[in-house]
N, C-alpha and C positions, 0 to 999 in steps of 0.2 A: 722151772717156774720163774725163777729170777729172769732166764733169759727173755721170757716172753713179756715180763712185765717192763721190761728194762726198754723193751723196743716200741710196746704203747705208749710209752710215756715220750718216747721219741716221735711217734708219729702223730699225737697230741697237741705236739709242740709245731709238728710241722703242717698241720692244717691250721693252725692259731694266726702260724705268722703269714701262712697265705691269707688266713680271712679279712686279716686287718693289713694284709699289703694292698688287696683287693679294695679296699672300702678307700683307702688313701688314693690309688690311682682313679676312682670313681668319681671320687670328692673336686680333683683335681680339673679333670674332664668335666665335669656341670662346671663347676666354676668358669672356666673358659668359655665355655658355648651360651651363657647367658650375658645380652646384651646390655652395656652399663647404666642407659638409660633409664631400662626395667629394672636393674638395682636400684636407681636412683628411685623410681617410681614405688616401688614394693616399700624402700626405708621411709619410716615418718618424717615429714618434714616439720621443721619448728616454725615454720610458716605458718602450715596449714592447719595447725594444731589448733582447737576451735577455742575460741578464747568465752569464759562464760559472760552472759549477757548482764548487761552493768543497768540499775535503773536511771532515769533521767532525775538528772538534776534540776529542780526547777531554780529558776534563777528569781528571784523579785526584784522587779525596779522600783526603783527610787521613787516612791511616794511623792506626785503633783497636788502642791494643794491648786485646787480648782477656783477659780477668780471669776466670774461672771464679768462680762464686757459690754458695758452699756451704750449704744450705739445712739447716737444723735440725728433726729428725726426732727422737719417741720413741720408742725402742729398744724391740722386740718379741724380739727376744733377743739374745743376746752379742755385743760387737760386733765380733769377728771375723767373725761368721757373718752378719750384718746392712749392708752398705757404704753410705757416705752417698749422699746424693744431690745431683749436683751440675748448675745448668744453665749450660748454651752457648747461646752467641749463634751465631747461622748467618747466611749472608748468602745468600739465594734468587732475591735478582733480577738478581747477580751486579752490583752496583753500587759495591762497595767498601764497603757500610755495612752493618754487621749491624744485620736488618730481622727475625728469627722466635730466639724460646729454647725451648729442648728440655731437658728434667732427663734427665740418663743416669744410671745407676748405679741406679733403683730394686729395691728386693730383690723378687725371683720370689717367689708365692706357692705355698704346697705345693699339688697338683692334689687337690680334694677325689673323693671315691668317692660316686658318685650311687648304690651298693647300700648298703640297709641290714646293717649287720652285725648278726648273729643272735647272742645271746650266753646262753649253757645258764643259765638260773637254778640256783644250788647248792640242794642238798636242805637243807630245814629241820631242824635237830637241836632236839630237845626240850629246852628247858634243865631240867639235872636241879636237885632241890634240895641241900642239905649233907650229910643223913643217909643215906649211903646205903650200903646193904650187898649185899656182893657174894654170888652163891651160884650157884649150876647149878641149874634147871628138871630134874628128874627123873620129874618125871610129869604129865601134864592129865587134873583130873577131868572137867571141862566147859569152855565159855567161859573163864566168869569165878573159875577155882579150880582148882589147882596148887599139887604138892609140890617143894621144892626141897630142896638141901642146902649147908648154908654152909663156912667153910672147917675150924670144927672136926668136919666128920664129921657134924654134927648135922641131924633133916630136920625142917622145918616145914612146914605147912601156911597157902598163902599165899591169899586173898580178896581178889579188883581191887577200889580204891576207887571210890568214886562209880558204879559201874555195874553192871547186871542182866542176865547175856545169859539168852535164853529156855534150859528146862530140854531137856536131850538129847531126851526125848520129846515136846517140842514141835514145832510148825513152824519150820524154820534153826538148831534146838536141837543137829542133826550140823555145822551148815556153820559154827556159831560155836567148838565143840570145835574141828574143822579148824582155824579161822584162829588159832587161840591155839598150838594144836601145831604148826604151819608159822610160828610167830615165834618160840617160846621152848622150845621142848621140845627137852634136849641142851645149849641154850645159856648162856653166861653171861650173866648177869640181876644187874638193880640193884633193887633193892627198899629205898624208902622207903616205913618206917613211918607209920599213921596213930595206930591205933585194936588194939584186941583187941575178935573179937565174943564172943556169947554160947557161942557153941560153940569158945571156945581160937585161932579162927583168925587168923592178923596181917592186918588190913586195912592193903595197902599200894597204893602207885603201881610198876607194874611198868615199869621201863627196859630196853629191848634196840636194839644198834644204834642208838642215839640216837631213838629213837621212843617214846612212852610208849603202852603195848599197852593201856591204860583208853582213850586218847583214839582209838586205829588202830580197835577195834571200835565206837565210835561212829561213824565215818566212814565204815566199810561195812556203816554198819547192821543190824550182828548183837549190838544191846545197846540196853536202855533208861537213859536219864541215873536212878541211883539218888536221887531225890528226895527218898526220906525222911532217906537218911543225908548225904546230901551236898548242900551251897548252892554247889557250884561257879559260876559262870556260864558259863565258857568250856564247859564239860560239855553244859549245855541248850543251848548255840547250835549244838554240831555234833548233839547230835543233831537239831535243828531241821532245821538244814540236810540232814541225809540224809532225815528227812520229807519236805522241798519238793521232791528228787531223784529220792523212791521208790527209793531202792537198797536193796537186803539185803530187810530183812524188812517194810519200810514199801511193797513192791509190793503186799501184802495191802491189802485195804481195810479192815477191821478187828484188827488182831494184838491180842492178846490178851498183858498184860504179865506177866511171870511169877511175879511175889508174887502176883495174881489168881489164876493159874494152881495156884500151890502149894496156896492157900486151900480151894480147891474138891475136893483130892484127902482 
Protein backbone atom coordinates (compact mmCIF):
# COMPACT_ATOMS: atom_id res chain seq x y z
CA UNK A 1 0.00 0.00 0.00
CA UNK A 2 2.81 2.38 0.78
CA UNK A 3 4.44 1.45 -2.46
CA UNK A 4 1.55 2.44 -4.46
CA UNK A 5 0.74 5.57 -2.76
CA UNK A 6 4.33 6.54 -2.87
CA UNK A 7 4.27 6.38 -6.77
CA UNK A 8 0.73 8.62 -7.21
CA UNK A 9 2.07 11.12 -5.37
CA UNK A 10 5.05 10.78 -7.93
CA UNK A 11 2.93 10.80 -10.89
CA UNK A 12 0.83 13.76 -9.39
CA UNK A 13 3.68 15.69 -9.32
CA UNK A 14 4.71 14.71 -12.68
CA UNK A 15 1.60 15.86 -14.60
CA UNK A 16 1.60 19.17 -12.41
CA UNK A 17 4.81 20.14 -13.62
CA UNK A 18 3.98 19.27 -17.29
CA UNK A 19 0.64 21.28 -16.88
CA UNK A 20 2.33 24.40 -15.88
CA UNK A 21 5.44 23.70 -18.25
CA UNK A 22 2.75 23.48 -20.80
CA UNK A 23 0.91 26.72 -20.08
CA UNK A 24 4.47 28.68 -19.89
CA UNK A 25 5.55 27.50 -23.30
CA UNK A 26 1.90 28.67 -24.56
CA UNK A 27 2.11 31.83 -22.80
CA UNK A 28 5.39 32.32 -24.57
CA UNK A 29 4.17 31.54 -28.22
CA UNK A 30 0.92 34.11 -28.22
CA UNK A 31 3.11 36.51 -26.90
CA UNK A 32 5.36 36.31 -29.97
CA UNK A 33 2.78 35.94 -32.59
CA UNK A 34 0.84 39.03 -31.62
CA UNK A 35 1.67 42.12 -33.45
CA UNK A 36 2.89 45.11 -31.22
CA UNK A 37 0.78 47.46 -32.87
CA UNK A 38 -2.39 45.52 -31.77
CA UNK A 39 -0.58 45.62 -28.29
CA UNK A 40 -0.40 48.96 -28.61
CA UNK A 41 -4.07 49.30 -29.92
CA UNK A 42 -5.78 46.70 -27.37
CA UNK A 43 -3.69 48.96 -24.22
CA UNK A 44 -5.63 52.25 -23.18
CA UNK A 45 -4.23 55.13 -24.14
CA UNK A 46 -3.98 58.22 -21.82
CA UNK A 47 -4.71 60.13 -24.87
CA UNK A 48 -7.66 58.72 -25.62
CA UNK A 49 -9.11 58.44 -22.39
CA UNK A 50 -12.38 60.67 -22.73
CA UNK A 51 -12.00 63.55 -20.64
CA UNK A 52 -15.54 64.56 -18.92
CA UNK A 53 -17.37 67.46 -20.53
CA UNK A 54 -16.55 70.76 -18.83
CA UNK A 55 -19.48 73.50 -18.94
CA UNK A 56 -18.86 76.83 -20.55
CA UNK A 57 -17.66 79.62 -18.94
CA UNK A 58 -19.52 82.57 -19.86
CA UNK A 59 -17.28 85.36 -19.97
CA UNK A 60 -19.01 89.14 -19.41
CA UNK A 61 -17.74 92.13 -20.76
CA UNK A 62 -17.10 95.11 -19.56
CA UNK A 63 -20.02 96.99 -19.30
CA UNK A 64 -20.36 100.23 -22.19
CA UNK A 65 -22.09 102.83 -20.84
CA UNK A 66 -24.15 103.80 -24.00
CA UNK A 67 -23.82 107.84 -25.09
CA UNK A 68 -26.35 108.67 -27.65
CA UNK A 69 -24.47 110.79 -30.51
CA UNK A 70 -26.08 113.77 -31.80
CA UNK A 71 -25.48 114.40 -35.34
CA UNK A 72 -25.79 117.93 -36.90
CA UNK A 73 -28.38 118.51 -39.50
CA UNK A 74 -29.38 121.72 -41.47
CA UNK A 75 -32.58 122.73 -40.60
CA UNK A 76 -35.36 122.62 -43.39
CA UNK A 77 -37.64 124.26 -41.13
CA UNK A 78 -38.44 125.31 -37.68
CA UNK A 79 -36.99 123.58 -35.25
CA UNK A 80 -39.85 122.66 -33.39
CA UNK A 81 -41.14 121.00 -36.29
CA UNK A 82 -37.90 119.37 -37.53
CA UNK A 83 -36.30 116.81 -34.45
CA UNK A 84 -32.52 115.99 -34.35
CA UNK A 85 -31.14 113.16 -35.32
CA UNK A 86 -29.64 110.93 -33.08
CA UNK A 87 -27.67 107.41 -33.33
CA UNK A 88 -27.73 104.34 -31.09
CA UNK A 89 -25.54 101.81 -30.70
CA UNK A 90 -27.46 98.24 -30.63
CA UNK A 91 -26.00 95.09 -29.78
CA UNK A 92 -27.28 92.10 -32.39
CA UNK A 93 -25.27 89.28 -31.67
CA UNK A 94 -26.27 89.59 -28.18
CA UNK A 95 -22.60 89.59 -26.85
CA UNK A 96 -22.46 92.48 -24.58
CA UNK A 97 -20.81 94.74 -26.97
CA UNK A 98 -22.64 97.06 -29.25
CA UNK A 99 -21.58 95.91 -32.61
CA UNK A 100 -24.50 98.01 -35.36
CA UNK A 101 -25.76 102.27 -35.03
CA UNK A 102 -28.97 103.10 -36.22
CA UNK A 103 -29.96 107.20 -36.39
CA UNK A 104 -33.57 107.44 -34.99
CA UNK A 105 -35.38 110.61 -34.90
CA UNK A 106 -35.12 111.42 -38.82
CA UNK A 107 -37.96 113.87 -39.85
CA UNK A 108 -40.72 112.15 -42.12
CA UNK A 109 -40.93 113.67 -45.48
CA UNK A 110 -44.20 115.16 -46.76
CA UNK A 111 -45.82 112.34 -49.11
CA UNK A 112 -45.45 113.94 -52.66
CA UNK A 113 -48.86 113.77 -55.11
CA UNK A 114 -47.83 111.79 -58.24
CA UNK A 115 -51.03 113.94 -60.04
CA UNK A 116 -50.29 116.78 -61.61
CA UNK A 117 -52.13 119.83 -60.41
CA UNK A 118 -54.09 121.69 -63.00
CA UNK A 119 -54.12 125.20 -62.41
CA UNK A 120 -56.73 127.84 -64.49
CA UNK A 121 -54.39 130.34 -66.05
CA UNK A 122 -56.16 134.00 -65.11
CA UNK A 123 -57.44 135.96 -67.98
CA UNK A 124 -55.24 138.46 -69.50
CA UNK A 125 -56.25 142.27 -68.85
CA UNK A 126 -55.22 144.71 -71.43
CA UNK A 127 -53.07 147.17 -69.61
CA UNK A 128 -54.91 150.44 -70.29
CA UNK A 129 -52.83 153.49 -70.93
CA UNK A 130 -53.17 157.12 -68.55
CA UNK A 131 -55.78 158.98 -70.75
CA UNK A 132 -58.54 157.52 -70.44
CA UNK A 133 -62.12 158.49 -70.56
CA UNK A 134 -64.89 157.04 -69.55
CA UNK A 135 -68.42 157.06 -71.50
CA UNK A 136 -71.29 154.48 -72.57
CA UNK A 137 -71.31 152.92 -76.07
CA UNK A 138 -74.88 154.30 -77.34
CA UNK A 139 -74.88 153.05 -80.72
CA UNK A 140 -72.53 150.77 -83.47
CA UNK A 141 -72.26 152.04 -86.82
CA UNK A 142 -70.28 149.18 -88.18
CA UNK A 143 -67.22 147.17 -86.76
CA UNK A 144 -64.88 149.75 -86.31
CA UNK A 145 -67.28 152.99 -85.52
CA UNK A 146 -69.41 153.96 -82.65
CA UNK A 147 -71.34 156.63 -80.94
CA UNK A 148 -70.95 157.17 -77.28
CA UNK A 149 -71.75 159.44 -74.58
CA UNK A 150 -69.50 160.91 -71.97
CA UNK A 151 -70.41 161.97 -68.55
CA UNK A 152 -71.36 165.66 -69.37
CA UNK A 153 -74.39 164.42 -71.63
CA UNK A 154 -72.25 165.11 -74.54
CA UNK A 155 -72.17 162.19 -77.71
CA UNK A 156 -69.20 161.71 -79.82
CA UNK A 157 -68.44 159.90 -82.54
CA UNK A 158 -65.82 157.30 -81.83
CA UNK A 159 -63.18 155.54 -84.85
CA UNK A 160 -60.95 152.04 -83.49
CA UNK A 161 -57.46 152.99 -83.94
CA UNK A 162 -55.11 151.07 -85.86
CA UNK A 163 -57.79 148.85 -87.63
CA UNK A 164 -60.35 148.36 -90.74
CA UNK A 165 -63.18 146.10 -90.30
CA UNK A 166 -64.73 145.20 -93.87
CA UNK A 167 -67.69 147.63 -94.73
CA UNK A 168 -71.37 146.21 -93.71
CA UNK A 169 -71.91 145.33 -97.29
CA UNK A 170 -68.98 143.37 -97.54
CA UNK A 171 -68.34 139.71 -96.91
CA UNK A 172 -68.18 139.38 -92.45
CA UNK A 173 -68.97 143.27 -92.83
CA UNK A 174 -72.70 142.00 -90.51
CA UNK A 175 -70.48 139.51 -88.39
CA UNK A 176 -67.91 142.36 -87.46
CA UNK A 177 -70.90 144.98 -86.58
CA UNK A 178 -72.13 141.92 -84.43
CA UNK A 179 -69.00 141.50 -82.48
CA UNK A 180 -68.47 145.22 -81.63
CA UNK A 181 -72.37 145.26 -80.60
CA UNK A 182 -71.98 142.15 -78.41
CA UNK A 183 -68.75 143.86 -76.61
CA UNK A 184 -69.60 147.41 -76.15
CA UNK A 185 -73.05 148.46 -77.18
CA UNK A 186 -75.04 149.58 -73.58
CA UNK A 187 -71.72 149.43 -71.95
CA UNK A 188 -69.23 151.43 -70.14
CA UNK A 189 -66.16 152.07 -72.39
CA UNK A 190 -62.83 153.53 -71.81
CA UNK A 191 -61.57 155.33 -74.62
CA UNK A 192 -58.21 156.55 -75.14
CA UNK A 193 -57.56 159.22 -77.34
CA UNK A 194 -55.19 159.03 -80.34
CA UNK A 195 -55.80 161.32 -83.26
CA UNK A 196 -58.98 163.51 -84.92
CA UNK A 197 -59.67 162.34 -88.61
CA UNK A 198 -60.77 164.08 -91.35
CA UNK A 199 -64.36 163.88 -90.84
CA UNK A 200 -64.40 165.23 -86.80
CA UNK A 201 -64.22 161.58 -85.68
CA UNK A 202 -61.87 160.75 -82.32
CA UNK A 203 -59.48 158.00 -83.22
CA UNK A 204 -59.34 156.08 -80.13
CA UNK A 205 -58.28 152.72 -78.43
CA UNK A 206 -61.57 151.20 -77.17
CA UNK A 207 -61.26 149.45 -73.54
CA UNK A 208 -64.17 147.28 -72.29
CA UNK A 209 -63.96 144.75 -69.51
CA UNK A 210 -60.27 144.94 -69.58
CA UNK A 211 -59.85 143.87 -73.35
CA UNK A 212 -58.93 146.31 -75.90
CA UNK A 213 -61.97 145.83 -78.63
CA UNK A 214 -58.93 147.20 -81.70
CA UNK A 215 -56.84 144.08 -80.66
CA UNK A 216 -60.40 141.35 -79.71
CA UNK A 217 -61.35 142.07 -83.70
CA UNK A 218 -58.02 141.24 -84.98
CA UNK A 219 -58.02 137.97 -83.15
CA UNK A 220 -61.21 136.88 -84.77
CA UNK A 221 -60.41 138.02 -87.65
CA UNK A 222 -63.12 140.43 -88.50
CA UNK A 223 -60.56 143.44 -89.24
CA UNK A 224 -57.56 144.39 -91.24
CA UNK A 225 -54.26 145.88 -89.05
CA UNK A 226 -54.83 149.79 -90.41
CA UNK A 227 -51.34 150.16 -91.94
CA UNK A 228 -51.56 153.43 -93.27
CA UNK A 229 -52.37 155.05 -90.04
CA UNK A 230 -51.02 152.94 -87.71
CA UNK A 231 -46.96 151.39 -87.16
CA UNK A 232 -48.37 149.30 -84.37
CA UNK A 233 -46.47 146.06 -84.26
CA UNK A 234 -48.21 144.12 -81.84
CA UNK A 235 -51.41 145.17 -84.28
CA UNK A 236 -49.58 143.15 -87.53
CA UNK A 237 -48.57 140.22 -85.54
CA UNK A 238 -52.23 139.34 -84.38
CA UNK A 239 -53.51 139.98 -87.33
CA UNK A 240 -50.86 137.61 -88.76
CA UNK A 241 -51.53 135.24 -86.66
CA UNK A 242 -55.45 135.00 -87.50
CA UNK A 243 -54.09 134.64 -91.29
CA UNK A 244 -52.03 131.60 -90.37
CA UNK A 245 -55.33 130.31 -88.35
CA UNK A 246 -57.81 131.19 -91.21
CA UNK A 247 -60.38 132.38 -88.78
CA UNK A 248 -63.08 135.15 -89.50
CA UNK A 249 -62.60 136.52 -92.71
CA UNK A 250 -59.07 135.10 -93.81
CA UNK A 251 -61.23 131.51 -94.51
CA UNK A 252 -61.57 133.30 -97.99
CA UNK A 253 -58.79 132.89 -100.13
CA UNK A 254 -58.64 136.06 -101.37
CA UNK A 255 -60.75 138.97 -99.01
CA UNK A 256 -60.70 141.96 -100.34
CA UNK A 257 -59.47 144.99 -97.76
CA UNK A 258 -61.93 147.60 -97.35
CA UNK A 259 -60.19 150.98 -98.26
CA UNK A 260 -59.87 148.86 -101.76
CA UNK A 261 -63.26 148.13 -101.29
CA UNK A 262 -64.29 151.87 -100.68
CA UNK A 263 -62.16 153.02 -103.66
CA UNK A 264 -63.84 151.14 -106.23
CA UNK A 265 -67.49 152.33 -105.24
Amino acid sequence: MRFLRDRFLILTVIVTATVISGMFILHRRVKREIPPDIALKSAPSAAQVPTPPQEPVSIKAPAVEEKPVEVEVEETAPPSKTPSLVMEKIDTDEDGIPDTFVIKGEPRKKPVSSTKTKTKKPDLIEEKPDNLIEATCIKVADGDTMKVRLDDDSVETVRLYGVDCPERRQSFGERATQFTKDMVLGETVNISPVTTDNYGRTVAWVYVDGKCLDKELLKAGLAWHYKEYSEEEELAILEEEARTKKVGLWQEPNPTPPWEWRHSR
